[in-house]
N, C-alpha and C positions, 0 to 999 in steps of 0.2 A: 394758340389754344390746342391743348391735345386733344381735345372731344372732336375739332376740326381737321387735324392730320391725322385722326386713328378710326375716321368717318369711313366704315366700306362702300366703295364703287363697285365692288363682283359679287355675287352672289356667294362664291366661296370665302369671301373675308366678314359673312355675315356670323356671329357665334350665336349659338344655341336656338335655333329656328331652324333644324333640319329638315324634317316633314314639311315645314309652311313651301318652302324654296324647291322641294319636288314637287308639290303640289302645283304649284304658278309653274314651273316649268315646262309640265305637263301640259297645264292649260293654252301656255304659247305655242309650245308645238303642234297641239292640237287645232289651235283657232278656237277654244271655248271660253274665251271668258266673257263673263258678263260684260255689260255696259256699266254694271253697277259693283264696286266689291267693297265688299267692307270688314275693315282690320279690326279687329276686337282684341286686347290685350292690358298686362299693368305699363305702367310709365317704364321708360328705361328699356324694355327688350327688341326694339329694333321694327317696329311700324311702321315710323314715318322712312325708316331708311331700306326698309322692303320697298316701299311704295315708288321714293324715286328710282330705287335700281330698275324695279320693273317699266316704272314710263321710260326712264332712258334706255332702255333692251327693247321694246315698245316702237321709239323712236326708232333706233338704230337700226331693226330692221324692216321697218317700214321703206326706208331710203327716200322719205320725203321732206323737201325744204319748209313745207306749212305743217309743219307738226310741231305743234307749241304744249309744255309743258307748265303748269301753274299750281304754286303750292298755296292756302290760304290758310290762317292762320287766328286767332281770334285777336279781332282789335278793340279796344277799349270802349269806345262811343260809336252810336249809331251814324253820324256821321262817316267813320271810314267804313262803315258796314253799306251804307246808298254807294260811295265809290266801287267798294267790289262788285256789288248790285247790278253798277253799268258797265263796269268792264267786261261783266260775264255774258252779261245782252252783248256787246258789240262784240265777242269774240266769235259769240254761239252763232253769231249773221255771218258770219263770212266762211261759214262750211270747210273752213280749213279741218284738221284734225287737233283736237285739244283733248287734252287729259288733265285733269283738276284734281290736287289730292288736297283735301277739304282736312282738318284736324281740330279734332274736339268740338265736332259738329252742337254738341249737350251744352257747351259753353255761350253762343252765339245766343242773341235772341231771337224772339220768338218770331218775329218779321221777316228775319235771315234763313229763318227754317225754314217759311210758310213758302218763301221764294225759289227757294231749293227744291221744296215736296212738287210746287207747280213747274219747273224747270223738267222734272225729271218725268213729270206724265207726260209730256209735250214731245219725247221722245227725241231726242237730237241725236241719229243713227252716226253721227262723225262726233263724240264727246264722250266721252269715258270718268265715271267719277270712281274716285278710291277716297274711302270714309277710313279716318283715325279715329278710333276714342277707345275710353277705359272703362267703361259705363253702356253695356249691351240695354239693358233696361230704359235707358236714356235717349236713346234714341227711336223717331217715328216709324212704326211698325210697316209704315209704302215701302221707307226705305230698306228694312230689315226684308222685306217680303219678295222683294225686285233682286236683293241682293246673292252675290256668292260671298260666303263667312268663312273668313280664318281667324281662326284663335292663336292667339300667340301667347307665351307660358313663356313664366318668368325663368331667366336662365340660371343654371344649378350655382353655387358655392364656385365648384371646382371650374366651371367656366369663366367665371370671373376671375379667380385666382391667378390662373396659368394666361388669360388674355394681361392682365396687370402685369405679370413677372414679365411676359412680353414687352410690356412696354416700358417699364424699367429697365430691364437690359438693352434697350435701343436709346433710352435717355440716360443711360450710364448713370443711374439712382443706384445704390445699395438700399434693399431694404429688407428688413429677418422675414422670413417665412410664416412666423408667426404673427407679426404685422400685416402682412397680408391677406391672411385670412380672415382678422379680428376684421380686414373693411372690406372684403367680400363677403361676409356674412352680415353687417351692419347696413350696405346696398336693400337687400329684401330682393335678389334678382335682377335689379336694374342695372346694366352694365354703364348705360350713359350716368349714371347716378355715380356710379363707383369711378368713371373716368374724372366727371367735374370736380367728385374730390381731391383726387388724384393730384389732378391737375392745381387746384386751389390751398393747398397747406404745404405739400410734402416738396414737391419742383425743387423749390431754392433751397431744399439742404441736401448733404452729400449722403449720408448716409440717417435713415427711419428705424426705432426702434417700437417695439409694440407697445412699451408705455408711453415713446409718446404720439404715435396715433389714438391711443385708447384715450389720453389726455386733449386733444384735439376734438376727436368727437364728443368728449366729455361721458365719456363708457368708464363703468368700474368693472375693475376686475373679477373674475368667477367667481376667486377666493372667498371673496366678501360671501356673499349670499352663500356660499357652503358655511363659513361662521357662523355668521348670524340662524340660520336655522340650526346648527347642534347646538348653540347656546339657548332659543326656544326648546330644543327639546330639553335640554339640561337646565331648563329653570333657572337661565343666568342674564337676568335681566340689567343689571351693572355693564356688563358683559359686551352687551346689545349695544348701550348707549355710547360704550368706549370704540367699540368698534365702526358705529354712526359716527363721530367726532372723525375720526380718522380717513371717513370717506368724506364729508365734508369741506375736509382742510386740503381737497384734492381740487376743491371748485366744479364740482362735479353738477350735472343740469338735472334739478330734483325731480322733474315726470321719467327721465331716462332711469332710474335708480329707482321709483315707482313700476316701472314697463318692465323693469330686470327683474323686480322681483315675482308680477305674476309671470314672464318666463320662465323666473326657474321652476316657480311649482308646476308649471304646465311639463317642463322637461321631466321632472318626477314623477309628474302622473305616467308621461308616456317610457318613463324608463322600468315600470314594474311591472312589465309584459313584455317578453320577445318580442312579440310582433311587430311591437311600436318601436323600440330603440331605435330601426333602423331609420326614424325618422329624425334624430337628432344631428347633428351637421358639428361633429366635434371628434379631436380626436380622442382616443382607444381612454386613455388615462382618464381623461373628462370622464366621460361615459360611465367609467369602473367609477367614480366619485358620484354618481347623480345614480346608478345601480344599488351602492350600498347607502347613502343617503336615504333612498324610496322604499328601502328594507324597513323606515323605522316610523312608518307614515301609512296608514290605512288608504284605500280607494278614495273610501266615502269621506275621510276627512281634507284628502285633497281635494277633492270637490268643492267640499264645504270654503276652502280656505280661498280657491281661484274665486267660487263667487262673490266673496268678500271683498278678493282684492280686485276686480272688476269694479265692483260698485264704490270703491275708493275712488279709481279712478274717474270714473263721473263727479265724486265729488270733490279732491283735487283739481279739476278743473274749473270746477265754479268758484271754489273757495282761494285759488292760488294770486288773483289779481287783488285783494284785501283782505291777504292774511298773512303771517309767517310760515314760508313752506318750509322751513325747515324742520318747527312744530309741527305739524301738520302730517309729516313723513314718522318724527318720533310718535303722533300720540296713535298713527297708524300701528304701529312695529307694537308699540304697551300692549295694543287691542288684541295684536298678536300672541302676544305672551301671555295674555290672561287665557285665549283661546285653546292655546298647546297645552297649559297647565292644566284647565278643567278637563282636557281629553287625555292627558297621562293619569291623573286620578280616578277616573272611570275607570281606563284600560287597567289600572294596577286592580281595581276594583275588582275590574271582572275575572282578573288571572288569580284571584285568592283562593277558589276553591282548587281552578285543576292543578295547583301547585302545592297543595295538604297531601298528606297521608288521610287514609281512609276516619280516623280512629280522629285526625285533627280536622277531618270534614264535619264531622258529624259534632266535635263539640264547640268548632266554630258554629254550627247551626245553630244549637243549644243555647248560647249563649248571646246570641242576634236573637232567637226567641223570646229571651226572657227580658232581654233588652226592651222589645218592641213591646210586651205584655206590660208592663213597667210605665212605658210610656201611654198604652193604650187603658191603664186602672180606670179611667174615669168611666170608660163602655163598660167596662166589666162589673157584674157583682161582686163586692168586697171579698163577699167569704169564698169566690171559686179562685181566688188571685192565686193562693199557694200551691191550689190543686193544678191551674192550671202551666203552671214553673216549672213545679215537679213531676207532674203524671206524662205531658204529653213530649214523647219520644219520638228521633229520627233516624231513619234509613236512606243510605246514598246507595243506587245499583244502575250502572248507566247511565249515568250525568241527570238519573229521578231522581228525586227526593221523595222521599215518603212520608207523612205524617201519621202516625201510630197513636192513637186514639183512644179514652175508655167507651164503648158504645153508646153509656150512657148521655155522651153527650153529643150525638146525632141528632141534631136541634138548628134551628135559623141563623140563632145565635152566635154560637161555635162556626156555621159555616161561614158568618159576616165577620166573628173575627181573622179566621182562616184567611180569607181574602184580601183583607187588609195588610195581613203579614204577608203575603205572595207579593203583592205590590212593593211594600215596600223592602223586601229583598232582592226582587227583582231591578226596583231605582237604585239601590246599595252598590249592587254588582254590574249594575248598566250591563245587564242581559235578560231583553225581552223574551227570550224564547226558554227560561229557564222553565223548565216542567214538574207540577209537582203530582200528586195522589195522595189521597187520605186513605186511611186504614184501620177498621176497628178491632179492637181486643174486648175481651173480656178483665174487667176487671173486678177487685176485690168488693162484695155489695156491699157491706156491716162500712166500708170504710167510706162509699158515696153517700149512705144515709146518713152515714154522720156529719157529714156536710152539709147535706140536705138540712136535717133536724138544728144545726149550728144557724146554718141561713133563715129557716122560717122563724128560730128564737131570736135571734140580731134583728132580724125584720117586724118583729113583737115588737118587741121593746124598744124599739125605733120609735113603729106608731105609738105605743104607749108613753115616751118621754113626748111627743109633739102633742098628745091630747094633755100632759100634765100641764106643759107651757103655755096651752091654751089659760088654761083654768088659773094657775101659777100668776098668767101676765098683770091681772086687773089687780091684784093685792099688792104686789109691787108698785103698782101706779098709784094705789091706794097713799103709799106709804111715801111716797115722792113728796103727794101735795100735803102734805100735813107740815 
């Protein structure tokens, strides 16, 4: 097994735990270490293999024959849990020197712990504990409290990569460069992670190329998801499914190709800011693609979309044990398309004014006006319909709009329908912040009265046809029953 020949014994064959290994260095030399320490870190970076080098460095210079080392480990049933139980009683009697490195303390139950927390108040000045886990929260705040803490951080990309080529050039693997990174970057930091794999697929063949690790781990290529999102944004939903088909017939594992996709819009989000790029783990060329991809995508709409596809995936998982995941993944991507669509028609929306000339601002106005009046006749009095089509005029100065007004009609009225039309220009062009002003003129009087005088006659003769049809209805009835 290579995870067992490639195990470091020195402190200097430990990778990516620089700081942790001067720090305990220190402490030896010094004579400070706790009786208590406890490793906090993810799977994979090298805990439990600090742990022993330090009891064996520990051992070594101590130059004592009763210096016994013991690793424990979580076992199955409480039954081997009472066996460890007495071994650590009959160790802790015989005053020898012992150092116990305990792993995944959070996993044991709760009897196992109670025995440990009373163990260690008891104080045995010749026994030394070293706590593994991954889960600082998880563990009893005595032993958090008694202890010395090291944090241990997941090792980079680039440490895995160059320990791997390491160890393919000593196992005479040929393997491309870019294969290599695809499983240094798919580890998440864990070098032990990255070694088992290693060790597990690739061994027996002579030479690895990065499709077929990417196919092994059942990973799709970048390409895809740069696709599929220009086709979302080009409203090529044919497109989408063709391009689905073709990653399916790869046998690909449908939450990985879920997980890929909120990665990429997450890499999106963080490639539309300097500051963030440097956080993406890709070469120059990637990068320039996930740069100019994030050109074509708002903040807030990636936002919008990671949260979505977060909450997929909770649902993907409940639904994936009694359903078709392969539906499941298409009717995700439709949901998607619908989403891009309605937010490219907005954005065209909203880009319609500052993309006019001044002269097609203003009769694009005009004509959304009279649109909206049109539809708003039924609030409106009959006879002001035409007046208000033709009389009231617009001004653009600085991204304002101005409404140009005859004064006469500075009224409740006028302002309620005023407001309704804001609104609903404002939803047209999906821009809330659009500003407008009202503005009175003067205009011609002989020409409102005669509106006026038009209205209060139409509004005559109104009531005076509903008082005829009063009087009118019972002669008709009259003549029904005859």
């Amino acid at each position: 097994m290579l995870s067992d020949k490639y195990t470091p014994l020195k402190w200097n064959d430990v990778i990516g735990q620089k700081d942790i290994i001067i720090n305990l260095k220190k402490a030896i030399e010094k004579n400070c270490l706790s009786q208590i320490l406890f490793f906090i870190g993810p799977k994979g970076v090298g805990k439990n293999t600090c742990a022993r080098i330090l009891a064996n460095e520990l051992k070594y210079n101590s130059k004592l024959e009763t210096f016994h080392i013991f690793e424990i480990h979580k076992i199955l049933n409480n039954n081997s849990e009472d066996k460890i139980i007495n071994q650590v009683k009959s160790i802790s009697n015989n005053k020898n020197i012992n150092i116990f490195i305990i792993n995944d303390l959070n996993l044991f139950s709760q009897y196992f712990s109670n025995f440990i927390l009373k163990f260690i108040k008891e104080k045995h000045s010749h026994i030394l504990f070293i706590f593994c886990a991954t889960e600082e929260n998880k563990i009893p705040e005595l032993i958090l409290s008694r202890s010395q803490v090291y944090e241990f951080k997941s090792i980079s990309i680039k440490e895995i990569f160059f320990h791997l080529k390491m160890i393919a050039d000593k196992e005479n693997v040929e393997i491309e460069n870019e294969a290599l990174f695809v499983l240094s970057q798919y580890v998440e930091g864990s070098l032990s992670k990255a070694i088992f794999i290693f060790d597990k697929f690739f061994l027996n063949k002579k030479k690895l190329t990065k499709n077929m690790i990417m196919k092994k781990l059942g990973l799709i290529d970048l390409k895809y998801y740069f696709e599929i999102v220009d086709y979302l944004l080009n409203k090529k939903m044919h497109k989408i499914l063709i391009t689905l088909d073709e990653i399916f017939q790869e046998k690909i594992d449908f939450y990985n190709l879920l997980i890929g996709f909120i990665n990429h819009f997450r890499n999106l989000f963080l490639s539309k800011n300097s500051d963030t790029i440097s956080i993406l783990k890709f070469n120059k060329k990637t990068i320039q693609s996930y740069i100019e991809q994030s050109k074509k995508i708002s903040y807030l709409f990636l936002v919008n979309i990671l949260n979505i596809c977060i909450r997929w995936e909770k649902e993907y998982n409940n639904k994936k044990l009694n359903k078709n995941c392969r539906l499941i993944i298409e009717i995700y991507l439709i949901q998607l398309y619908h989403l891009f669509s309605n937010n490219k028609e907005k954005k065209e929306s909203k880009e319609i004014l500052s993309s006019l000339q001044e002269e097609e601002k203003i009769s694009f106005l005009q004509k959304n006006w009279i649109q909206f009046i049109q539809n708003f006749s039924e609030k409106v009095d009959p006879i002001y319909l035409d007046f208000f089509k033709k009389k009231i005029q617009f001004q653009i100065k600085k991204n304002k709009i101005f409404l140009i007004i005859p004064y006469e009609l500075e009224n409740k009225e006028f302002l309620l329908i005023q407001n309704h039309f804001e609104k609903y220009l404002k939803n047209k062009l999906n821009c809330p912040n659009l500003e407008f002003k009202r503005i009175s003129k003067e205009s011609n009087e002989s020409q409102i009265k005669e509106y006026n005088f038009l209205y209060k006659k139409n509004k005559f003769v109104g009531t005076l046809v509903k008082r005829l049809n009063l009087k009118i209805s019972p002669i008709q009835g009259e003549k029904k029953t005859l």
